[in-house]
N, C-alpha and C positions, 0 to 999 in steps of 0.2 A: 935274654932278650929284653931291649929296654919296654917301658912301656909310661902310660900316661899317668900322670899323678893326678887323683883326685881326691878331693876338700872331703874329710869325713870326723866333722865334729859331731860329736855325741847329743841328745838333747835331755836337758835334765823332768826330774816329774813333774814339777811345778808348769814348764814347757807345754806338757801335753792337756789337749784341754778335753770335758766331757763331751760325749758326743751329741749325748740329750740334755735339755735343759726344762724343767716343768715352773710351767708359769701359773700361778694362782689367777684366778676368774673371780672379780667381787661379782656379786649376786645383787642385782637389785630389792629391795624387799618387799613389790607390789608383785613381780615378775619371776620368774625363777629363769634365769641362763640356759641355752643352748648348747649342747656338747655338740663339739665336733673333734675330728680325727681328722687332722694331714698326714698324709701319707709322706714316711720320708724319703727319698731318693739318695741312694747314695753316690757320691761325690764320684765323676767320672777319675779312672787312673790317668795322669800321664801317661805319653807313651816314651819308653825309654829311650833313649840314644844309643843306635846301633853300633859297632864299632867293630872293625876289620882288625884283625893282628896279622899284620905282615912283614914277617921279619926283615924281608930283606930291604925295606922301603923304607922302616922306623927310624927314625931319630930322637934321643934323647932331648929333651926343651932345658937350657935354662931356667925357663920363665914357668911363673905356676899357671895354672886356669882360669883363679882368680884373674891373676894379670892380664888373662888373654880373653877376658869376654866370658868362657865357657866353663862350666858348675857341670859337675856329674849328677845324677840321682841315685839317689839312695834309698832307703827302705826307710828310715826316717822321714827323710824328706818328704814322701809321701802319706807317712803318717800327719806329718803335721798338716801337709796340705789337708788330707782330709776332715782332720779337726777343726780346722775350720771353716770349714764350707758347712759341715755337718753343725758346728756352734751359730750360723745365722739363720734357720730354719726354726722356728719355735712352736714344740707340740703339744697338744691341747689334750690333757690327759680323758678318756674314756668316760670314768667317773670321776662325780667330785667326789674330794676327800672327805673320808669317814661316813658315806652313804651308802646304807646294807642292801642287799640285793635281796627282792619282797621272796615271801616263805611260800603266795603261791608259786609264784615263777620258777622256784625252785623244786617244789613239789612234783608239777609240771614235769619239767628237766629229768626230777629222777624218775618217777614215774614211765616215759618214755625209754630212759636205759634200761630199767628193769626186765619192760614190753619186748625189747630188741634184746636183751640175755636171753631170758627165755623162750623166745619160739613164737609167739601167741601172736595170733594175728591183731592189729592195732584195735582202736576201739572205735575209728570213723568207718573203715571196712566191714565190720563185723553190723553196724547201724545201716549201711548202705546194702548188706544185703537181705536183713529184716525189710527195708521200705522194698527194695526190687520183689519181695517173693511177695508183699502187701498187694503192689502195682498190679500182678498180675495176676494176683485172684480179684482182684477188685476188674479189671477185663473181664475175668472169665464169667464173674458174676452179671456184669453190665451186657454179656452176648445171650447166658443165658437167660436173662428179663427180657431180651429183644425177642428170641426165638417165643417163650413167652406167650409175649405181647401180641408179638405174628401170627401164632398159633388161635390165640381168640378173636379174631376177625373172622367175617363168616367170610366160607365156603377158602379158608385156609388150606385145606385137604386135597379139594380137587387142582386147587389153584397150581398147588404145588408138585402134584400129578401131571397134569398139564404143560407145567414147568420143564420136566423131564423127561415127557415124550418128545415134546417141541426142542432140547437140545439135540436129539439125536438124530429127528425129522428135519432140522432145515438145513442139515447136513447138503450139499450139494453131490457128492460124490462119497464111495465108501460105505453108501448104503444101500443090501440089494433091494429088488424092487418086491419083493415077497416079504422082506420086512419091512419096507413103507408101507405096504398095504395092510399090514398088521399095524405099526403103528399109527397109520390114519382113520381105521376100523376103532380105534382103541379110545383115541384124540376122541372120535367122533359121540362115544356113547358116554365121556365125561363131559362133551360141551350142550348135547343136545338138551334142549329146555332152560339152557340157564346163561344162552350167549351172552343177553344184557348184563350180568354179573362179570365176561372179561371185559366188555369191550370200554370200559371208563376207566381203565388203569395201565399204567406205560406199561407194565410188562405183560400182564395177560394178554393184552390187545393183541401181542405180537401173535401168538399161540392163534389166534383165529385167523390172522393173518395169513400165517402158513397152514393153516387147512385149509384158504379159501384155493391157495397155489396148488395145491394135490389136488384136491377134493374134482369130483365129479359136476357136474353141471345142477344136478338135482342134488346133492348136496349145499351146493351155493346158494339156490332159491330158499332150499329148508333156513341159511344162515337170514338171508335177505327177509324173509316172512317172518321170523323172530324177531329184528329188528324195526321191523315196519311201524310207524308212528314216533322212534328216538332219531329221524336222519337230520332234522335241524339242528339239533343236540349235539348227536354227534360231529356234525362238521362245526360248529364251535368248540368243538375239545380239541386242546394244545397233539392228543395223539389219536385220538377215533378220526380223525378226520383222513391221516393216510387209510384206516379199514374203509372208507368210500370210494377210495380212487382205487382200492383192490378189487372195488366188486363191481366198479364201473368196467376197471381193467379186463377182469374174467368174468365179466356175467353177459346174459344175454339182453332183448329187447326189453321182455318183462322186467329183468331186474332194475333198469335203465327209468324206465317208465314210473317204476315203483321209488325209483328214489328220487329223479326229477321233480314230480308231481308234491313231493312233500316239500318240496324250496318254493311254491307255487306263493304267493302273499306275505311273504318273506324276505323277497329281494331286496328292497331298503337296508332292512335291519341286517343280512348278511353281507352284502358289498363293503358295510361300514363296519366288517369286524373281521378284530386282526389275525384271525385263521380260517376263519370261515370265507373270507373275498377269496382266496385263492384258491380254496375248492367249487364254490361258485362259477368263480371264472371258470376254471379247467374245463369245467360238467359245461357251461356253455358252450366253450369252444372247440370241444374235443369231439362230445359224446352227444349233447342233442342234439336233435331232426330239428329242421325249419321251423316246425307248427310250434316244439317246445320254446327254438332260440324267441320267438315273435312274441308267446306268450309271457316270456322273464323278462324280456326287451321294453315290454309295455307297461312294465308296474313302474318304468322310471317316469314315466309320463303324467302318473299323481294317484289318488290314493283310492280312485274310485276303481283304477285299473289292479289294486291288490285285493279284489272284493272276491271272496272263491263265490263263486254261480251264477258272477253277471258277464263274464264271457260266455260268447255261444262260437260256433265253429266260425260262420259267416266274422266274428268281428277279429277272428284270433289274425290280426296284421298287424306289422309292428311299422310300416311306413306312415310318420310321422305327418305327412303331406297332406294323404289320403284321408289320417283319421280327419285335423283342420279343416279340410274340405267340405267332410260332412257334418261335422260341428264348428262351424267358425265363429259359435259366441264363447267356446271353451277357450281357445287360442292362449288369451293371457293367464289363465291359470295354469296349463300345462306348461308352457314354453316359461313360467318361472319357478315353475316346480323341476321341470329338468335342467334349468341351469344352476339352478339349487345344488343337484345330484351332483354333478358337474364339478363345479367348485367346489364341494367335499372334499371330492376324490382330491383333486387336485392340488388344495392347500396341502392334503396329507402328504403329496408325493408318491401317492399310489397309482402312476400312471401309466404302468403296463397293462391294466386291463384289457380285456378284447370288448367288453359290454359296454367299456367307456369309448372306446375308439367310437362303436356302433352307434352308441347317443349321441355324440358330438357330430358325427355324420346327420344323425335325423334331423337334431338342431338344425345345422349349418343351410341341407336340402330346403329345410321348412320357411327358412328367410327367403326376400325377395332378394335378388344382388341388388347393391346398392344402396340400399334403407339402412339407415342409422342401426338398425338390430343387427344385421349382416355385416355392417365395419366394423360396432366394436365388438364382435364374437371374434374377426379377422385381429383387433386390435389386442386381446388375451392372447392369441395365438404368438404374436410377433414376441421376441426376445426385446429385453431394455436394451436399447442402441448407446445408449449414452455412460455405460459403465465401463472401467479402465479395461487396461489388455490387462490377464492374468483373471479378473474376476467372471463367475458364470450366472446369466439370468436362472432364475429357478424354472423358467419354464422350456430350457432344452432339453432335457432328458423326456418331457410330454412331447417334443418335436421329432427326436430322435425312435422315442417307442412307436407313436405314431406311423412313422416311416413303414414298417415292417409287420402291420396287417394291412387286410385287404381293405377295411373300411378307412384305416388311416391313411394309407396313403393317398384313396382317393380325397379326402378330406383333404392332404398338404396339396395335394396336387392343382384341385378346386382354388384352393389359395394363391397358388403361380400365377393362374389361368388371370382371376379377380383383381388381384394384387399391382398396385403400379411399379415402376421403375426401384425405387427404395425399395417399397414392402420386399418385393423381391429376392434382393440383394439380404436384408434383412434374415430372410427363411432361408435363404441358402447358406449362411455361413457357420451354424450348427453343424452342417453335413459334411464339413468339411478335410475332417479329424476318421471318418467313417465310409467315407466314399467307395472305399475298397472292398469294405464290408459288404455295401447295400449292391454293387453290381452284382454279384452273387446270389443278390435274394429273390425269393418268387415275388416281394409286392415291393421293397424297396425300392428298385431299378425303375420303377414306372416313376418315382420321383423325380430324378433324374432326367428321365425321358419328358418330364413336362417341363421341368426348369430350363431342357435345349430347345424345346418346342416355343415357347412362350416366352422368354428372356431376349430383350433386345440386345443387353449389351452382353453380346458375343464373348469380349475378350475376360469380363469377371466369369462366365462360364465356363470356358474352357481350361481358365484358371483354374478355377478353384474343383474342376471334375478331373481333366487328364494330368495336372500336375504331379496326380498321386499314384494317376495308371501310368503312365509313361515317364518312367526315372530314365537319368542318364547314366548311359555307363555301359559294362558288359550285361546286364539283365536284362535289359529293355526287350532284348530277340523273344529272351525263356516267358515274360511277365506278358509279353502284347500278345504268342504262341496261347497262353494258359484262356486267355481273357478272347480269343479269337474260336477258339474249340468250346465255348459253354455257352449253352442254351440263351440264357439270359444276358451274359455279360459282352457277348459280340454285338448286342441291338445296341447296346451304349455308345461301343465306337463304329460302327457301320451308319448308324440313325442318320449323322451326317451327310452322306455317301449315299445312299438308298431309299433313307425319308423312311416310308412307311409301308413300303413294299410286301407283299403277302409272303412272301419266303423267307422274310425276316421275322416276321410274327406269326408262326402259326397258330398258336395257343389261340389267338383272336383275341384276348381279355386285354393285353397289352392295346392291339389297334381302336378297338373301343375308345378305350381310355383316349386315345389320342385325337378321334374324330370329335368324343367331348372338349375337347380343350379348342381343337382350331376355331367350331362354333365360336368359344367362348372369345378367344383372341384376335378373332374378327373385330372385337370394338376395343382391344382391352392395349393392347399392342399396334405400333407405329410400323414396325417395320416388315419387310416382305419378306415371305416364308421361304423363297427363293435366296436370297440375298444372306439371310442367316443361317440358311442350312450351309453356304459356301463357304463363305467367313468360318465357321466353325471348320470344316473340312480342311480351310488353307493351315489354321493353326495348327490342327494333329497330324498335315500330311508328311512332313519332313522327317518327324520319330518313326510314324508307320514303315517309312520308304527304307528308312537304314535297318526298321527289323525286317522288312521282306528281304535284303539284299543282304544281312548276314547271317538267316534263319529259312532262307524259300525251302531247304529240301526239308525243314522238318514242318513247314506248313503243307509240305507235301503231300503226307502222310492222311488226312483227314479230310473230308468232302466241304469241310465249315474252312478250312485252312486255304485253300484253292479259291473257294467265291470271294474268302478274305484279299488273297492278291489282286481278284478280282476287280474288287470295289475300288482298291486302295492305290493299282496303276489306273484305273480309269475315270477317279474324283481328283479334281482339280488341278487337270494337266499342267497352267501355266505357273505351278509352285515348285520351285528347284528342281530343275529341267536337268544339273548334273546328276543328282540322285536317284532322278526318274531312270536315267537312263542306265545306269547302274544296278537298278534295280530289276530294270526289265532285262540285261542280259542275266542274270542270275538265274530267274525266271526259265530263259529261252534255254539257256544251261541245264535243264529239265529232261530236255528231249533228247539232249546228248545219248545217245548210245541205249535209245527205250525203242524198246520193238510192240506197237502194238496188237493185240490179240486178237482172235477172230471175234469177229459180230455175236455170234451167238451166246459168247460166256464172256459177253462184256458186264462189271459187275457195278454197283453205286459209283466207287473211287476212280475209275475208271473214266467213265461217263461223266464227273465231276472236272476231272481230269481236261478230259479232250473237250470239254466244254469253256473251259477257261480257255483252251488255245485256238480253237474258235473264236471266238469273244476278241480276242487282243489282237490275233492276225485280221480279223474284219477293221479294227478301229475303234467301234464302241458297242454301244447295249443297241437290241432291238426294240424299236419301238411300235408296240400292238397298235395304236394308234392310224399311225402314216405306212405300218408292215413293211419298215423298211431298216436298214442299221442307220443309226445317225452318228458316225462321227466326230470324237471328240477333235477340238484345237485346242494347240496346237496336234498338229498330228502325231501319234505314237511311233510309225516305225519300229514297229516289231515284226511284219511280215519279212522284212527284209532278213532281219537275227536269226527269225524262223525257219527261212528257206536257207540258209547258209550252214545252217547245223544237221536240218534231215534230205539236205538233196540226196545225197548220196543212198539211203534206205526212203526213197518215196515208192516206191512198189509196194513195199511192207505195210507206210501210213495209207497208202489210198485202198489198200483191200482188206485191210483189218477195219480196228474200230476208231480209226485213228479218221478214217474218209470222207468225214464232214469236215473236217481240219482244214482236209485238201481245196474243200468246195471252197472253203471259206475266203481260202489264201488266194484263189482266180476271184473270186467275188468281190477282196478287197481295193479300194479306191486309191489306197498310197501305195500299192504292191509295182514295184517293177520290174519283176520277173516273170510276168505271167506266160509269154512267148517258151522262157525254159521249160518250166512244168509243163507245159503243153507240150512240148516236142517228148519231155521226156516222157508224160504220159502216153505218144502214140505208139512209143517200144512196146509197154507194158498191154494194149491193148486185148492179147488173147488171157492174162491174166484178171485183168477186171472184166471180161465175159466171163469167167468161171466166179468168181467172187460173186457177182449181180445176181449170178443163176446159176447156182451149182446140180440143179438136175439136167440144165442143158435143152429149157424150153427156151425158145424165145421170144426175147422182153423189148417192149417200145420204149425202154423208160421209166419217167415219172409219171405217164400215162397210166403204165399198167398200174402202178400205185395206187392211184385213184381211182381204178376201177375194182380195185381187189379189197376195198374198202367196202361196195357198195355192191351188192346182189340185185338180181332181178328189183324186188319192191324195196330196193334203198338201205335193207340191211347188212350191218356191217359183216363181213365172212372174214377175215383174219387177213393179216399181211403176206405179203408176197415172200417165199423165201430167195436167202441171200442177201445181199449189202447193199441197200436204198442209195448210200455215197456213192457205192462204182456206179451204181446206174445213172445219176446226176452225170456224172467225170463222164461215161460214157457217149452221153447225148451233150456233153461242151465238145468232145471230138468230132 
């Protein structure tokens, strides 16, 4: 088989060249030279030239390789190749020549082999755990000097006793009560005589703490008459001061009395310190009676009122007015000694106080409106208007805490009333971050209630109050529902609607509040009470209307939810007349397929109930006044919806408790059915005689009504039995 001839000349030694070549480094003689080491790479292989032997394709050449372009490889050739790649690389030998390597280094070296022949652990190991076993007697010694230490402090012993019962006593659970009573038997004959000894220290303190929680009532007193004469003391300690609000907590008048009366001449110096204002405060606002609040109230007024023995009973009042009154050459000393107080507080940013609210109230009453003293007291109050969006005046959070007692709100409130168009504007936009907050609260909402009463411009009102109650979207039904069912937060949005109505405030504290302000807004406000109770009304009726008409059955449910559709179809008929009417068949969608029950076991909901559709089938509210219904315009048309849904079960409405309904609907003035219900009431005729009088006397009416009211000498004898409705329905037949 032929095959290919390749060039294979030999190479001689001379040819072959070293691989390494070591280069001598002269040495400067100020410096000595840097060793380095390259690393050398060895020279990549070619890769060889693959070649097929295929007999049957081969051809013999002629011509050599040479001639034809193409050189085989060889094992030569690759040596040489490599020689010389490997000859242009120059390595920088390790050491310089003739430099001995030092005899410790070497020491060293063998020393380590020797270590590693032999077994033995090294010699930093063997150091490392000499210092570890040092470490930890040097602890053991530093815990035992503490225990020590601990040990010679007095009453160490009991302390630590004490310690011991109280982990297993404040146990909540796991332990029976026949060993709390041992362990509090036990507690009690280590503590007694030497209370003052726990109560100054974070951890004994606790220990009396929970004996005062177990403990008996005459146990508590035995702690309180131990401590009697340290309660100033104590409520300036960083931790005795919670043992005051424990004994406030479980103790009785006496102990109450006993520990009040030692804050008595005091009040300055506690309000102004940084653990003791807080228990202060508390004990003011929680725990004392009147007589004491008047008494602490009055030392901020100057220094003659922290005098212990020149109160007598006749002076112990803290209205600021009255003192004035009967000393009015003291005037300028007290009124700058309390705004003294005042502005303590205040620069600190201590302005949740309940005592500071109370002063700033005395203050504010004590000025005359209008006097340069009363505007700029007004003018501390206002936030800086002039600062960018993103920064906050320092005196909102004193606006904000304010809001939510009973002194402060009447305070911001006072300021609505005072206050002109700005000022206003001003005080309301603090609130505005919180709104949702304060409808909820027992004093906040009267905020609220005076900024709609007394703000002219309507539309930053409504802004800036219902923006936050009435979102858009799906919630609006669930949020207007929550806010229509609570005590406090329905007067917010009905106030509109209803004004000032007694059904809407029964509390009474709320209408007060408001009959002071309209006094006040008589001079203080342009516009008519009339006019901006509508205004506000038109702007919230459109949200209202879409939650009554996609929420009415679940305003259903509740006597406050009922008065709500109430107010809400019946204020300010001529604002989106398609929603009205939407809303009111929703509404009338109500009666669909309701049977109501007999008179006698008619219950609040009920009554609530067929009171609304009274109400809406007349047209409007009744007015005590004229004793007559007036009428809203445009007209509602719901009797119409009304009678369209319960014709068919009117027997049922007119002899249950449904039958003032019925009265209501012939009574109404836009009803044009009344010829039907009449006809179809003469069917039912021997039915409503049984309903009117179900013992089967016979009745003249509304006659006998009023005579079953009134006995022989005018007193009243009880109602008539049966359905007062059918017998009305009876005498329209």
């Amino acid at each position: 088989m032929a095959g290919l001839k390749r060039k294979s000349d030999t190479k001689t030694s001379s040819d072959v060249k070293s691989t390494s070549k070591k280069v001598k480094v002269d040495k400067p003689a100020s410096k000595p030279s840097k060793k380095r080491e390259l690393a050398v790479r060895p020279a990549k292989p070619s890769k060889k030239a693959k070649t097929k032997d295929k007999s049957d394709d081969s051809v013999e050449s002629d011509t050599t390789e040479e001639d034809n372009g193409f050189y085989g490889f060889s094992a030569n050739d690759d040596q040489d190749q490599d020689s010389s790649d490997t000859s242009e690389i120059e390595e920088v030998p390790t050491k310089a020549k003739g430099k001995k390597e030092k005899p410790e280094e070497k020491q060293k070296s063998n020393g380590s082999k020797d270590v590693k022949r032999s077994g033995l652990p090294p010699q930093d190991s063997v150091l490392a755990a000499v210092n570890a076993q040092s470490s930890k007697e040097a602890h053991a010694k530093q815990k035992a000097l503490a225990k020590e230490r601990k040990a010679a402090k007095p009453n160490a012993d009991i302390i630590g006793r004490s310690k011991k019962i109280w982990e297993r006593l404040r146990l909540k659970s796991h332990v029976p009560q026949d060993e709390r009573k041992e362990l509090l038997t036990e507690l009690f004959e280590i503590v007694t005589g030497r209370v003052k000894d726990f109560v100054f220290k974070h951890d004994s303190v606790r220990v009396i703490q929970c004996a005062l929680k177990y403990s008996t009532m005459e146990q508590r007193r035995m702690i309180a008459k131990e401590l009697k004469g340290e309660y100033k003391v104590l409520a300036e300690s960083r931790y005795a001061k919670f043992l005051i609000a424990k004994l406030l907590e479980n103790g009785d008048n006496e102990i109450r009395d006993m520990i009040v009366s030692e804050f008595y001449g005091h009040v300055r110096q506690l309000i102004n310190h940084p653990e003791a204002a807080w228990i202060l405060d508390d004990t003011y606002r929680a725990v004392a009676i009147p007589k004491q609040k008047a008494r602490l109230l009055r030392e901020w007024y100057g220094p003659e009122f922290s005098i212990k023995g020149l109160a007598t009973e006749a002076e112990a009042t803290a209205d600021l007015a009255a003192i004035l009154k009967e000393n009015p050459e003291k005037r300028k000393p007290i009124m700058e000694f309390l705004a003294n107080m005042i502005n303590q507080l205040i620069q600190k940013k201590l302005t949740g106080f309940t005592m500071l609210h109370d002063a700033m109230l005395q203050y504010f009453l004590a000025c005359q409106p209008g006097t340069s003293e009363a505007n700029e007291f007004l003018e501390h109050l206002k936030p800086d208007a002039t600062l960018k969006e993103g920064e906050e005046p320092d005196n909102v959070d004193l606006l904000k805490n304010l809001a939510f007692t009973k002194s402060g709100s009447r305070l911001v409130s006072l300021a609505f009333a005072y206050g002109g168009a700005k000022d206003r504007k001003v005080f309301l936009r603090p609130y505005k971050d919180t709104i949702e907050t304060m409808v909820y609260d027992q004093y906040a909402h009267h905020v609220l209630l005076a900024a709609m009463a007394v703000t002219d411009d309507t539309r930053l009102t409504s802004k800036t109050i219902f923006s936050e109650l009435l979102p858009t979207g799906d919630t609006l039904g669930e949020k207007v529902l929550n806010l229509a069912n609570d005590t406090r937060a329905r007067t917010i949005l009905l106030y509109p609607f209803a004004g000032d109505a007694k059904w809407l405030f029964p509390e009474g504290d709320a209408k007060k509040r408001l009959e002071e302000l309209y006094a006040i807004r008589a001079t203080t406000s342009k516009k008519d009470a009339k006019v901006r109770s509508l205004e506000l009304a038109k702007s919230i009726e459109p949200q209202l209307l879409d939650a009554v008409t996609s929420s009415a059955a679940a305003f259903s449910t509740t006597t406050f939810g009922y008065q709500f559709m109430t107010e809400v179809l019946l204020g300010a008929p001529e604002v989106e007349p398609t929603k009205r009417q939407e809303a009111l068949k929703a509404v009338a969608g109500l009666a669909e397929g309701l049977e109501p029950s007999d008179s006698t076991t008619r219950d609040a909901l009920s009554s609530a109930k067929m009171k609304m559709f009274k109400t809406l089938v007349q047209g409007g509210q009744f007015d005590p006044q004229s004793k007559k219904v007036v009428p809203v315009e445009p007209r509602l048309g719901f009797a119409d919806m009304f009678w369209n849904i319960i014709k068919d079960n009117l027997a049922t409405w007119a002899t249950g408790d449904g039958s003032f309904v019925i009265v209501g609907l012939l009574e109404s003035e836009d009803f044009s059915g009344k010829d039907k219900v009449l006809k179809a009431l003469k069917k039912q005729r021997e039915a409503l005689k049984e309903a009117a009088n179900p013992g089967g006397v016979p009745v003249n009416g509304a006659a006998d009504d009023k005579a079953a009211k009134k006995g022989r000498k005018g007193k009243p004898t009880g109602k008539l039995p049966g359905n007062a409705g059918a017998r009305i329905l009876l005498e329209k037949l």
